[in-house]
Backbone as CSV, one residue per row, in Angstrom:
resi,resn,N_x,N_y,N_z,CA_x,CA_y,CA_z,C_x,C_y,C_z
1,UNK,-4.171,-148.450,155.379,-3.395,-149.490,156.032,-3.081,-149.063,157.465
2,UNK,-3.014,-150.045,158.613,-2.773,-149.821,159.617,-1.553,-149.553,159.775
3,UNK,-1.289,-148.733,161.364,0.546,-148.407,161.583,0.772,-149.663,161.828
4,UNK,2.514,-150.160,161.630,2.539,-150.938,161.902,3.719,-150.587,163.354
5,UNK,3.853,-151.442,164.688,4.811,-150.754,165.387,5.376,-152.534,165.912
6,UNK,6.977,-151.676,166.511,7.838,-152.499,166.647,7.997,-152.992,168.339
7,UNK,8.941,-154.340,168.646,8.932,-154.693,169.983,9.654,-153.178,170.410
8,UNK,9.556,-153.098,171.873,9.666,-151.612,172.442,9.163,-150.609,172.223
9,UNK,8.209,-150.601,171.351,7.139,-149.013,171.457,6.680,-149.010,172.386
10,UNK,6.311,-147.692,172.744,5.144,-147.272,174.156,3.652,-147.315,173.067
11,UNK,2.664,-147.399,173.714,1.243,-147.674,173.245,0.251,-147.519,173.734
12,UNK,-0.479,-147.304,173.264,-1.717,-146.880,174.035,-3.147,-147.700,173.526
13,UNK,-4.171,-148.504,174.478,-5.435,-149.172,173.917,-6.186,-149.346,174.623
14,UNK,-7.590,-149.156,174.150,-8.656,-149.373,175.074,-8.775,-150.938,175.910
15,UNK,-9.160,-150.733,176.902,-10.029,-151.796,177.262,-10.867,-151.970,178.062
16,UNK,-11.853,-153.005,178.441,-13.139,-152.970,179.649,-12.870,-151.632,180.785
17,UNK,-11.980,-151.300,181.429,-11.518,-150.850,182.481,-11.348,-149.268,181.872
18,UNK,-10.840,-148.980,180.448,-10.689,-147.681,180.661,-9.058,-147.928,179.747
19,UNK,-8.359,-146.924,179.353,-7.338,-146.459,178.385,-6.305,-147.024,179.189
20,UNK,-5.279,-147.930,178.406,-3.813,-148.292,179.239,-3.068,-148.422,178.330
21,UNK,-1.808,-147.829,179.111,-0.604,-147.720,178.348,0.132,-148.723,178.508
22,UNK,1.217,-149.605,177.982,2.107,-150.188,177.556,3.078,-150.027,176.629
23,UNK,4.158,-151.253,176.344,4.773,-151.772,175.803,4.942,-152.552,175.358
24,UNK,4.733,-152.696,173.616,4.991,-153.732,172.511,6.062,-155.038,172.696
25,UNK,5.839,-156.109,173.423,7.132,-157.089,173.974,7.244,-158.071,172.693
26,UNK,6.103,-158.527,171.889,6.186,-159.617,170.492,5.821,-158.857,169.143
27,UNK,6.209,-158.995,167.953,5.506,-158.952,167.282,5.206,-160.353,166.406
28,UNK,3.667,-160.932,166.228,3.398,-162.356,165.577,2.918,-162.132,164.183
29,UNK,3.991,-162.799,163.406,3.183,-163.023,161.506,2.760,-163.800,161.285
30,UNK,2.762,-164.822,162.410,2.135,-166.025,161.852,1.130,-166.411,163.342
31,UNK,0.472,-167.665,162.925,-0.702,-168.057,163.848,-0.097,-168.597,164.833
32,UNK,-0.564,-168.226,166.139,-0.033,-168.786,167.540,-0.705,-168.905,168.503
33,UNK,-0.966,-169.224,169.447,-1.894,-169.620,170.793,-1.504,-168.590,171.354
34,UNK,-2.855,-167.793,172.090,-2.447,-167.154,173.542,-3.654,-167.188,174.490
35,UNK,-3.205,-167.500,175.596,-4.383,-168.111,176.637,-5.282,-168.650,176.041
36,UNK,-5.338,-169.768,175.474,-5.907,-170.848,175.091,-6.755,-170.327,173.559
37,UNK,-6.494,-169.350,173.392,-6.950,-168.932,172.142,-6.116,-168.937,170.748
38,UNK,-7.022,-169.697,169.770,-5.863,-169.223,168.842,-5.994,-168.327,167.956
39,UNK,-4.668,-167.870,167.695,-4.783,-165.905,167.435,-4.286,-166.411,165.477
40,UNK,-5.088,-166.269,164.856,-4.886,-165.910,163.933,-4.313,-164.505,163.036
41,UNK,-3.053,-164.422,162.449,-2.203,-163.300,161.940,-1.245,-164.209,160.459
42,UNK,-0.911,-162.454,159.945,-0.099,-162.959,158.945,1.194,-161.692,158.756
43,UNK,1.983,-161.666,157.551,3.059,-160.885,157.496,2.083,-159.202,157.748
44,UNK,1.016,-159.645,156.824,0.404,-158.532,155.674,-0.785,-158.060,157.286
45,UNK,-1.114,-159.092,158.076,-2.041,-158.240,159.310,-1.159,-158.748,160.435
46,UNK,0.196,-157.920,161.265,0.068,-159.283,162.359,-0.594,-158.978,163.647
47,UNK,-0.052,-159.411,164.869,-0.618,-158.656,165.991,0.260,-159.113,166.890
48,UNK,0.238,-157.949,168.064,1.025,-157.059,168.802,0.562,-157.675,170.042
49,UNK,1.601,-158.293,170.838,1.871,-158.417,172.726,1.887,-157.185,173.077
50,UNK,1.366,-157.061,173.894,1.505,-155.781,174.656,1.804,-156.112,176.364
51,UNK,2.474,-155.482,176.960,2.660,-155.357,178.290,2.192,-154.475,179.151
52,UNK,1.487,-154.431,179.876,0.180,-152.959,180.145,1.727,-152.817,181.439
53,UNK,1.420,-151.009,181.690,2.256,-150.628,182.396,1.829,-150.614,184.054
54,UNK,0.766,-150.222,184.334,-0.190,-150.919,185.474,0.150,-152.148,186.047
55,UNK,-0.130,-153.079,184.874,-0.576,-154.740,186.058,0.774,-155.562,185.213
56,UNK,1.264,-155.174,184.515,2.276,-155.944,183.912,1.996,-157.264,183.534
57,UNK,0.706,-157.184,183.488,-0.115,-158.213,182.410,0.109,-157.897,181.181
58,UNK,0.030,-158.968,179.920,-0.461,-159.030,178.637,-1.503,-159.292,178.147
59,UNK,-1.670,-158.543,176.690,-2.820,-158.685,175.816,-2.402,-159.022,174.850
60,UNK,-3.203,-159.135,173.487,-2.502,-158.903,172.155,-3.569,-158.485,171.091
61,UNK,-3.015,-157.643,170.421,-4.049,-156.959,169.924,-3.541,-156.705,168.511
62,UNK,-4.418,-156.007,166.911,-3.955,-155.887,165.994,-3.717,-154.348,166.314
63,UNK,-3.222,-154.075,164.909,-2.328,-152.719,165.097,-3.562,-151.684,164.882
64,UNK,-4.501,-151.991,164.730,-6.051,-150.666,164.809,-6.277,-150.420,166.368
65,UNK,-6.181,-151.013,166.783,-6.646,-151.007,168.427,-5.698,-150.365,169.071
66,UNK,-4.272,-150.070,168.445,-3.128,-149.466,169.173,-3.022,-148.089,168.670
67,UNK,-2.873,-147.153,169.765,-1.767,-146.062,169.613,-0.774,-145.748,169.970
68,UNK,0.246,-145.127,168.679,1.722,-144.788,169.496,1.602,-143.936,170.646
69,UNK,2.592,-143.562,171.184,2.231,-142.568,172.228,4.232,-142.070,172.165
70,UNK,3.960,-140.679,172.300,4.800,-139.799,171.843,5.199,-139.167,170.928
């Protein structure tokens, strides 16, 4: 089973560009839109907003793609 982590963790995840760190701002159990996509989740898988610490952009990602950090 995946970790599961909470709003305010620090984190760590790949992407196109190379390894970025953030902060966990949502956590979603249920299905919701983000940038025009819809993100399918549940209690049992959900997935994680993230706030990259760099561009202070968001992503959202499930909890395999994340690491804690600390």
């Amino acid at each position: 089973m995946s970790e599961e982590f909470n709003v305010g963790d620090r984190v760590r995840w790949n992407s196109r560009t190379g390894a970025v760190t953030g902060e966990v701002t949502e956590v979603h159990t249920a299905d919701f839109e983000f940038m025009g996509r819809r993100r399918v989740c549940s209690e049992d898988d959900p997935q994680y907003k993230v706030r990259s610490d760099a561009t202070a952009l968001h992503a959202v990602h499930r909890a395999d793609a994340l690491r804690r950090l600390g």
